[in-house]
C-alpha positions as CSV (number, residue, x, y, z in Angstrom):
1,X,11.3,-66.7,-33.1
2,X,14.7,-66.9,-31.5
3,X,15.9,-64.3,-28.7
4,X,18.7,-62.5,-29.0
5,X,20.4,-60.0,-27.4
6,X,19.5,-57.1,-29.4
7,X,15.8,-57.9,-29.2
8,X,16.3,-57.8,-25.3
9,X,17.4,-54.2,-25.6
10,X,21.2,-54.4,-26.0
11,X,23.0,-53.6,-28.9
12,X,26.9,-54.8,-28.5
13,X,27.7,-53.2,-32.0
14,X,26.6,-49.5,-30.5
15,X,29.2,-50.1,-27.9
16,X,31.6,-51.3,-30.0
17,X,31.1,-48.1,-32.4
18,X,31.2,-46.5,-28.8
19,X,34.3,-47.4,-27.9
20,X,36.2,-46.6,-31.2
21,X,35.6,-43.3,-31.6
22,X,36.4,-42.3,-27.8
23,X,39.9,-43.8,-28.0
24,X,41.3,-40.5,-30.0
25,X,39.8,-39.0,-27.0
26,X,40.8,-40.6,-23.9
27,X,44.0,-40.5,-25.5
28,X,44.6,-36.7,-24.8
29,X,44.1,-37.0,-21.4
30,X,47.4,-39.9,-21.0
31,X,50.5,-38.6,-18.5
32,X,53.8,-40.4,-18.2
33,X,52.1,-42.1,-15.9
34,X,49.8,-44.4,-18.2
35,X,51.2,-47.3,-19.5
36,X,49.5,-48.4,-22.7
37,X,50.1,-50.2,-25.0
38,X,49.5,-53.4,-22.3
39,X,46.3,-55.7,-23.3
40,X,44.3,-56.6,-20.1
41,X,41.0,-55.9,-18.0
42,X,43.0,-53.3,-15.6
43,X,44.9,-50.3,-16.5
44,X,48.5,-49.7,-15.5
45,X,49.8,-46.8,-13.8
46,X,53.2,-45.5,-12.4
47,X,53.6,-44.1,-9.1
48,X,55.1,-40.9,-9.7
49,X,58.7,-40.4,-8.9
50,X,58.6,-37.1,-7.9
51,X,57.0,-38.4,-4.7
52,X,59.3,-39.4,-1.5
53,X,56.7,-40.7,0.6
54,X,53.2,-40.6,-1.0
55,X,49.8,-41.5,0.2
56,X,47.1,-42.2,-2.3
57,X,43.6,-40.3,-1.8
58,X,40.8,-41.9,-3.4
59,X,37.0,-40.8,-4.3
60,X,34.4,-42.0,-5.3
61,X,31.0,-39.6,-6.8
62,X,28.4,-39.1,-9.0
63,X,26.0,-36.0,-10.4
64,X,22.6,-36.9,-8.9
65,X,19.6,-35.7,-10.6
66,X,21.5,-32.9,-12.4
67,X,21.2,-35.6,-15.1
68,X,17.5,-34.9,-15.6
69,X,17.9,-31.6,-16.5
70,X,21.0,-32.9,-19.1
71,X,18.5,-35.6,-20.8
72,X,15.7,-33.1,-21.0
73,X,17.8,-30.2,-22.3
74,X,19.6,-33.0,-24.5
75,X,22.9,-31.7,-23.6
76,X,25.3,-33.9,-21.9
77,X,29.1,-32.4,-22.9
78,X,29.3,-30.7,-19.3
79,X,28.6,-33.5,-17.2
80,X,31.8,-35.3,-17.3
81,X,33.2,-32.1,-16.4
82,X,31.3,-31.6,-13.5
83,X,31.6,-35.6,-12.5
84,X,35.8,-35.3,-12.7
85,X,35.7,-31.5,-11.0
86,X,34.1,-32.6,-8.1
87,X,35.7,-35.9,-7.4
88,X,39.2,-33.8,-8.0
89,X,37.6,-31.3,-5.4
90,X,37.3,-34.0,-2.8
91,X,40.8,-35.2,-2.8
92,X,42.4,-32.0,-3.5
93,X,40.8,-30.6,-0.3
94,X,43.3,-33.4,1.8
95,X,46.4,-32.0,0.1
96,X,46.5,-34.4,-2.6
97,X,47.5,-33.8,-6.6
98,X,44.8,-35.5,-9.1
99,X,47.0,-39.0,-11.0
100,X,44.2,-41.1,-13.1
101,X,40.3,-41.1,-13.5
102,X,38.0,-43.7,-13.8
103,X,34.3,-43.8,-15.0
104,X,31.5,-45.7,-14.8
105,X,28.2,-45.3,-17.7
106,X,25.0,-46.9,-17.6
107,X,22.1,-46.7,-20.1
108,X,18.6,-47.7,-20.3
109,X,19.1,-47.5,-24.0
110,X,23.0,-46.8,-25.8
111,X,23.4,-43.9,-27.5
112,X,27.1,-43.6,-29.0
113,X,26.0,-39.6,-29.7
114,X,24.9,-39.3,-25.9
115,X,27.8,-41.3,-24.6
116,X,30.8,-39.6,-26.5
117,X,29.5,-36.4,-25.5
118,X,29.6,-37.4,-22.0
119,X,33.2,-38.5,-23.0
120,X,34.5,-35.4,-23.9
121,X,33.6,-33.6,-20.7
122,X,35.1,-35.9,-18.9
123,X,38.1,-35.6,-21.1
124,X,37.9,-32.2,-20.4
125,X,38.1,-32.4,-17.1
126,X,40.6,-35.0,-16.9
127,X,42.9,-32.4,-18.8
128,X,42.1,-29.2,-17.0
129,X,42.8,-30.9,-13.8
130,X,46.0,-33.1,-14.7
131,X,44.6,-36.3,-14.6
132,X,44.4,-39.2,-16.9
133,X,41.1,-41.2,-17.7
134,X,42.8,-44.7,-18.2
135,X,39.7,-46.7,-17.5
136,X,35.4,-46.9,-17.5
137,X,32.9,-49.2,-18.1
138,X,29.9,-48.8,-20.3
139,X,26.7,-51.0,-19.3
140,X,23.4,-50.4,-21.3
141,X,20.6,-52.0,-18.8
142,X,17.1,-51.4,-20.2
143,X,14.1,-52.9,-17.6
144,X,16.7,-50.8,-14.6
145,X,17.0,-47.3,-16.4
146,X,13.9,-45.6,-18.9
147,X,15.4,-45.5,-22.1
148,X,16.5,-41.9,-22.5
149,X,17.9,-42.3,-18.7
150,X,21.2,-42.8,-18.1
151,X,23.5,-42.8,-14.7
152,X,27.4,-41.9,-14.3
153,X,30.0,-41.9,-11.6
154,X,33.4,-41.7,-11.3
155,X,36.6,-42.6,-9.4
156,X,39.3,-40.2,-8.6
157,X,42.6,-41.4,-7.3
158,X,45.7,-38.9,-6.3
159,X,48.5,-38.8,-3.8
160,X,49.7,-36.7,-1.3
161,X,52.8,-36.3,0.2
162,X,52.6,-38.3,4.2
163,X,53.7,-34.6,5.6
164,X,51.8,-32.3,3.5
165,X,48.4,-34.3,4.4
166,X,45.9,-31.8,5.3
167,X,44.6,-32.8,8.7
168,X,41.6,-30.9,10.5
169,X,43.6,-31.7,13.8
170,X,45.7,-28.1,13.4
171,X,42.3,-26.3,13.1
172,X,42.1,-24.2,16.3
173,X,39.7,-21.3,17.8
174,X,40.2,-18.2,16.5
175,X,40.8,-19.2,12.8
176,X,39.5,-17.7,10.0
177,X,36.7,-19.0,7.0
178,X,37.8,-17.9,3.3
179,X,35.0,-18.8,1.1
180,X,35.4,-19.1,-3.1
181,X,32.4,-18.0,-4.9
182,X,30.9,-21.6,-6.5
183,X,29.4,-21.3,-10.1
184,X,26.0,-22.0,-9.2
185,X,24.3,-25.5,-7.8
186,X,27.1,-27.2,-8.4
187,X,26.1,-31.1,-8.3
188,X,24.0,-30.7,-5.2
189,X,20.5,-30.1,-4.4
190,X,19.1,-30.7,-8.1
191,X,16.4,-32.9,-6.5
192,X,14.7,-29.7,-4.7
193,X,15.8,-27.4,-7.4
194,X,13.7,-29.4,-10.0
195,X,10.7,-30.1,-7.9
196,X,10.2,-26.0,-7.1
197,X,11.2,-24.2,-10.6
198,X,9.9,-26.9,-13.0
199,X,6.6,-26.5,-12.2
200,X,6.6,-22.7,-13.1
201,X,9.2,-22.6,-15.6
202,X,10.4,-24.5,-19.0
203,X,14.4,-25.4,-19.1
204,X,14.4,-22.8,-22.4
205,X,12.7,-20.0,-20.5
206,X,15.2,-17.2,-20.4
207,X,14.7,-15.5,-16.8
208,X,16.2,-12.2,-17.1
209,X,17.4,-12.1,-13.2
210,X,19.9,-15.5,-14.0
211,X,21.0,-13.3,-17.7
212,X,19.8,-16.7,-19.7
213,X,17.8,-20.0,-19.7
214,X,16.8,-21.9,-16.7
215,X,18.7,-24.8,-18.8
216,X,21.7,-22.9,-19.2
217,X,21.8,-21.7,-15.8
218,X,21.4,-25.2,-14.0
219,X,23.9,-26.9,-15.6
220,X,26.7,-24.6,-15.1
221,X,29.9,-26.5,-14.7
222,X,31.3,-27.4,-11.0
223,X,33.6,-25.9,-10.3
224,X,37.3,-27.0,-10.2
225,X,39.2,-25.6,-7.2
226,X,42.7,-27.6,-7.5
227,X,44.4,-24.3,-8.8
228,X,43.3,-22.1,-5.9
229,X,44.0,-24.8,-3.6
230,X,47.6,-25.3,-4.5
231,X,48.2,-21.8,-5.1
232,X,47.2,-20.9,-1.3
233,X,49.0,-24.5,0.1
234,X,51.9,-23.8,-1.8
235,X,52.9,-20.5,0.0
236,X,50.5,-20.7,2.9
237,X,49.6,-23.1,6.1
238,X,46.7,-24.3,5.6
239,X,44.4,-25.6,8.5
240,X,41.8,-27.2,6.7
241,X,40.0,-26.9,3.5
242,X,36.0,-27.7,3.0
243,X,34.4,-28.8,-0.1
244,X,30.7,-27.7,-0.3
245,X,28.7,-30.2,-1.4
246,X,25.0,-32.0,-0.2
247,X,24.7,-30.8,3.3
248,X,25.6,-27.1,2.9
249,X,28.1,-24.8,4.4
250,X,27.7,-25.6,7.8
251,X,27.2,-29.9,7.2
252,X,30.8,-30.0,4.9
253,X,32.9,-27.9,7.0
254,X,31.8,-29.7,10.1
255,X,33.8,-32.7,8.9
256,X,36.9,-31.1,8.9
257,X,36.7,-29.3,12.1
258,X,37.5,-30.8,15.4
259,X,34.4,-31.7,17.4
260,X,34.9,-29.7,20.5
261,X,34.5,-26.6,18.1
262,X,32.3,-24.0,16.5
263,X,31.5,-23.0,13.2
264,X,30.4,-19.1,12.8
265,X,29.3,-18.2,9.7
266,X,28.4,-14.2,8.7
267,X,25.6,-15.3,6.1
268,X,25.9,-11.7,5.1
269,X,29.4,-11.7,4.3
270,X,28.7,-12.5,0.1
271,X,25.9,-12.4,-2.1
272,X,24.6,-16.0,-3.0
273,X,24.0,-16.4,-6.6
274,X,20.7,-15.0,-8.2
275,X,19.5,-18.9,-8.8
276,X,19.7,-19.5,-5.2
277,X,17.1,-16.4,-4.4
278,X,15.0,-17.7,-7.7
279,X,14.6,-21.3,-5.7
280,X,13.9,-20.0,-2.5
281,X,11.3,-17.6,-3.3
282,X,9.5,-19.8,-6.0
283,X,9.3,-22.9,-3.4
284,X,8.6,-20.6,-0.3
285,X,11.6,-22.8,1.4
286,X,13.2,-21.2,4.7
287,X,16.5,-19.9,5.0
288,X,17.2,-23.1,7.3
289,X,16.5,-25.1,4.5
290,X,18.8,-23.4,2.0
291,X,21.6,-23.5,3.7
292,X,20.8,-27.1,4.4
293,X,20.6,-28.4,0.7
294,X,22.8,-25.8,-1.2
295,X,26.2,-24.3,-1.1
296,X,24.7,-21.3,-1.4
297,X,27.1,-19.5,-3.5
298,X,29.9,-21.1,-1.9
299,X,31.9,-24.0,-3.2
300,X,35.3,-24.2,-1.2
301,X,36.3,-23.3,2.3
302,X,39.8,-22.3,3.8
303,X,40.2,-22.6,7.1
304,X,43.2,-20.8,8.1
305,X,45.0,-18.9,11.2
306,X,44.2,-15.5,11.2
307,X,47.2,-14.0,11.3
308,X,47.5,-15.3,7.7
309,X,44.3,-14.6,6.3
310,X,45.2,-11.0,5.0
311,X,47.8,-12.4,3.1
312,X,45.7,-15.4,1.2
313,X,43.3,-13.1,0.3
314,X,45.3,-10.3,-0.9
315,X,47.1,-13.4,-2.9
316,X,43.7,-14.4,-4.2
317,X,42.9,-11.2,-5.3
318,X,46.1,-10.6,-7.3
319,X,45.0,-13.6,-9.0
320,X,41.7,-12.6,-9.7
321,X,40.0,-15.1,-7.7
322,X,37.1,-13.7,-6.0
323,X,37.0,-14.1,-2.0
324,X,35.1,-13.6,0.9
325,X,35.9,-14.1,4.8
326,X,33.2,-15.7,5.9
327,X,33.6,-16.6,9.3
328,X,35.5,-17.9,12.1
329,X,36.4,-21.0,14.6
330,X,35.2,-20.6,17.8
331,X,34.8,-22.3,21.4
């Protein structure tokens, strides 16, 4: 009997069917920056003209074991979404404005059902946030992932104007935390997460305290924060802005605040979540430990001089964007 590829657990005419039915897709996402239309292994993109002096701001991130819970709820149209949101989280937090998206999907076994789905969050999220997905690859690798495993990651690339870079350098004592409610887990801490609630309860349980499913519930969509972000930068100075992600509160906005300072959070400032009380009491874990792994309710940080903080919040809140001070800068 001769080997082929197929029998070795890769079917190139699943990618092929793949990759024609997402074009119509991607398509919706293109800017006047694409340039299609131009046959080759890289995609082509113009530099904006509206910038005088830009600096490209690149990431690079992936959804961790949020996945598991996608595969066993057999869902998989929000993690795109969640994939683009946070990368444009991470490189709006510097200042910069989202350009072009690129994604990376690999399968233990090719579902074009599974994959466009994945597609279309990502497309999305791509449109939501202003950027274009010009690019991806789609590898199907059985032996590496289980068959109804798959793995995703993305790269987000933006620019920011050399001047308007946001540098954690101006942050100085005295300054004030704004913190933006996040929608839940986000894309961090799913590892934890799984290993204390699945044991008691099924993905379809409906838990009256989270108003749905555990299914539902966990994959709730990361938040995007680009709007808030230039909505505040636009009228505001801005000190610094923190992203929550792994690591917490305290671990993320450590980065972006000089070393010879403190971080003072008033944990009693805003009311986590319900899912984060639902974790923590199932698994017994401390408060320490909480704070440690999850955002805990909170997705984005301003870091800001006090003088102005009255004002951005009072601008938030006109907006309808829910806000809480949660701290300060200190010695």
């Amino acid at each position: 009997m001769k080997s082929t590829y197929s029998a070795a657990g890769v079917n190139i005419s699943e990618g092929d069917r793949f990759v024609e039915k997402i074009k119509p897709l991607v398509k919706k996402t293109f800017n006047n920056g694409v340039l299609s239309g131009i046959g080759n292994f890289g995609a082509f993109f113009n530099v904006p003209k509206s910038f005088k002096n830009p600096v490209f701001v690149a990431s690079t991130d992936g959804v961790g074991t949020k996945l598991k819970i996608a595969v066993s709820a057999k869902k998989h149209d929000t993690i795109g979404e969640d994939l683009v949101n946070h990368c444009v989280n991470d490189i709006a937090v510097c200042g910069a404005t989202p350009l072009f998206f690129l994604d990376y999907m690999a399968f233990g076994k090719l579902s074009s059902k599974t994959a466009v789905d994945i597609v279309k969050g990502l497309v999305r999220g791509c449109k939501a946030n202003g950027a274009a997905l010009i690019g991806g690859e789609t590898a199907e690798m059985p032996g590496l992932y289980a068959k109804n495993d798959y793995d995703v990651a993305g790269t987000i690339i933006g620019a920011v104007e050399r001047g308007n870079i946001i540098d954690k350098k101006n942050v100085k004592a005295g300054d004030v935390l704004i913190g933006l409610p996040s929608s839940g887990l986000h894309t961090n801490g799913y590892s934890l997460a799984r290993n204390v609630l699945l044991k008691k309860y099924s993905l379809n349980k409906y838990i009256t305290e989270l108003k749905g499913t555990l299914a539902k519930e966990l994959l709730k969509v990361h938040r995007s924060y680009l709007k808030e972000i230039q909505l505040v930068t636009k009228k505001f100075k801005v000190n610094s802005i923190s992203h929550i992600t792994g690591g917490g509160i305290l671990g993320n906005t450590k980065r972006v605040v000089p070393k010879h300072l403190k971080i003072k959070i008033d944990w009693n400032a805003w009311k986590p979540n319900p899912i984060f009380g639902l974790i923590q009491r199932t698994g017994r874990i401390s408060d320490s430990e909480m704070r440690k792994v999850f955002n805990m309710g909170i997705g984005l940080i301003f870091i800001v001089n006090k003088k102005n903080a009255k004002a951005i919040t009072e601008q938030l809140k006109k907006q309808k964007i829910k806000n809480h001070i949660i701290g300060e800068i200190t010695e």
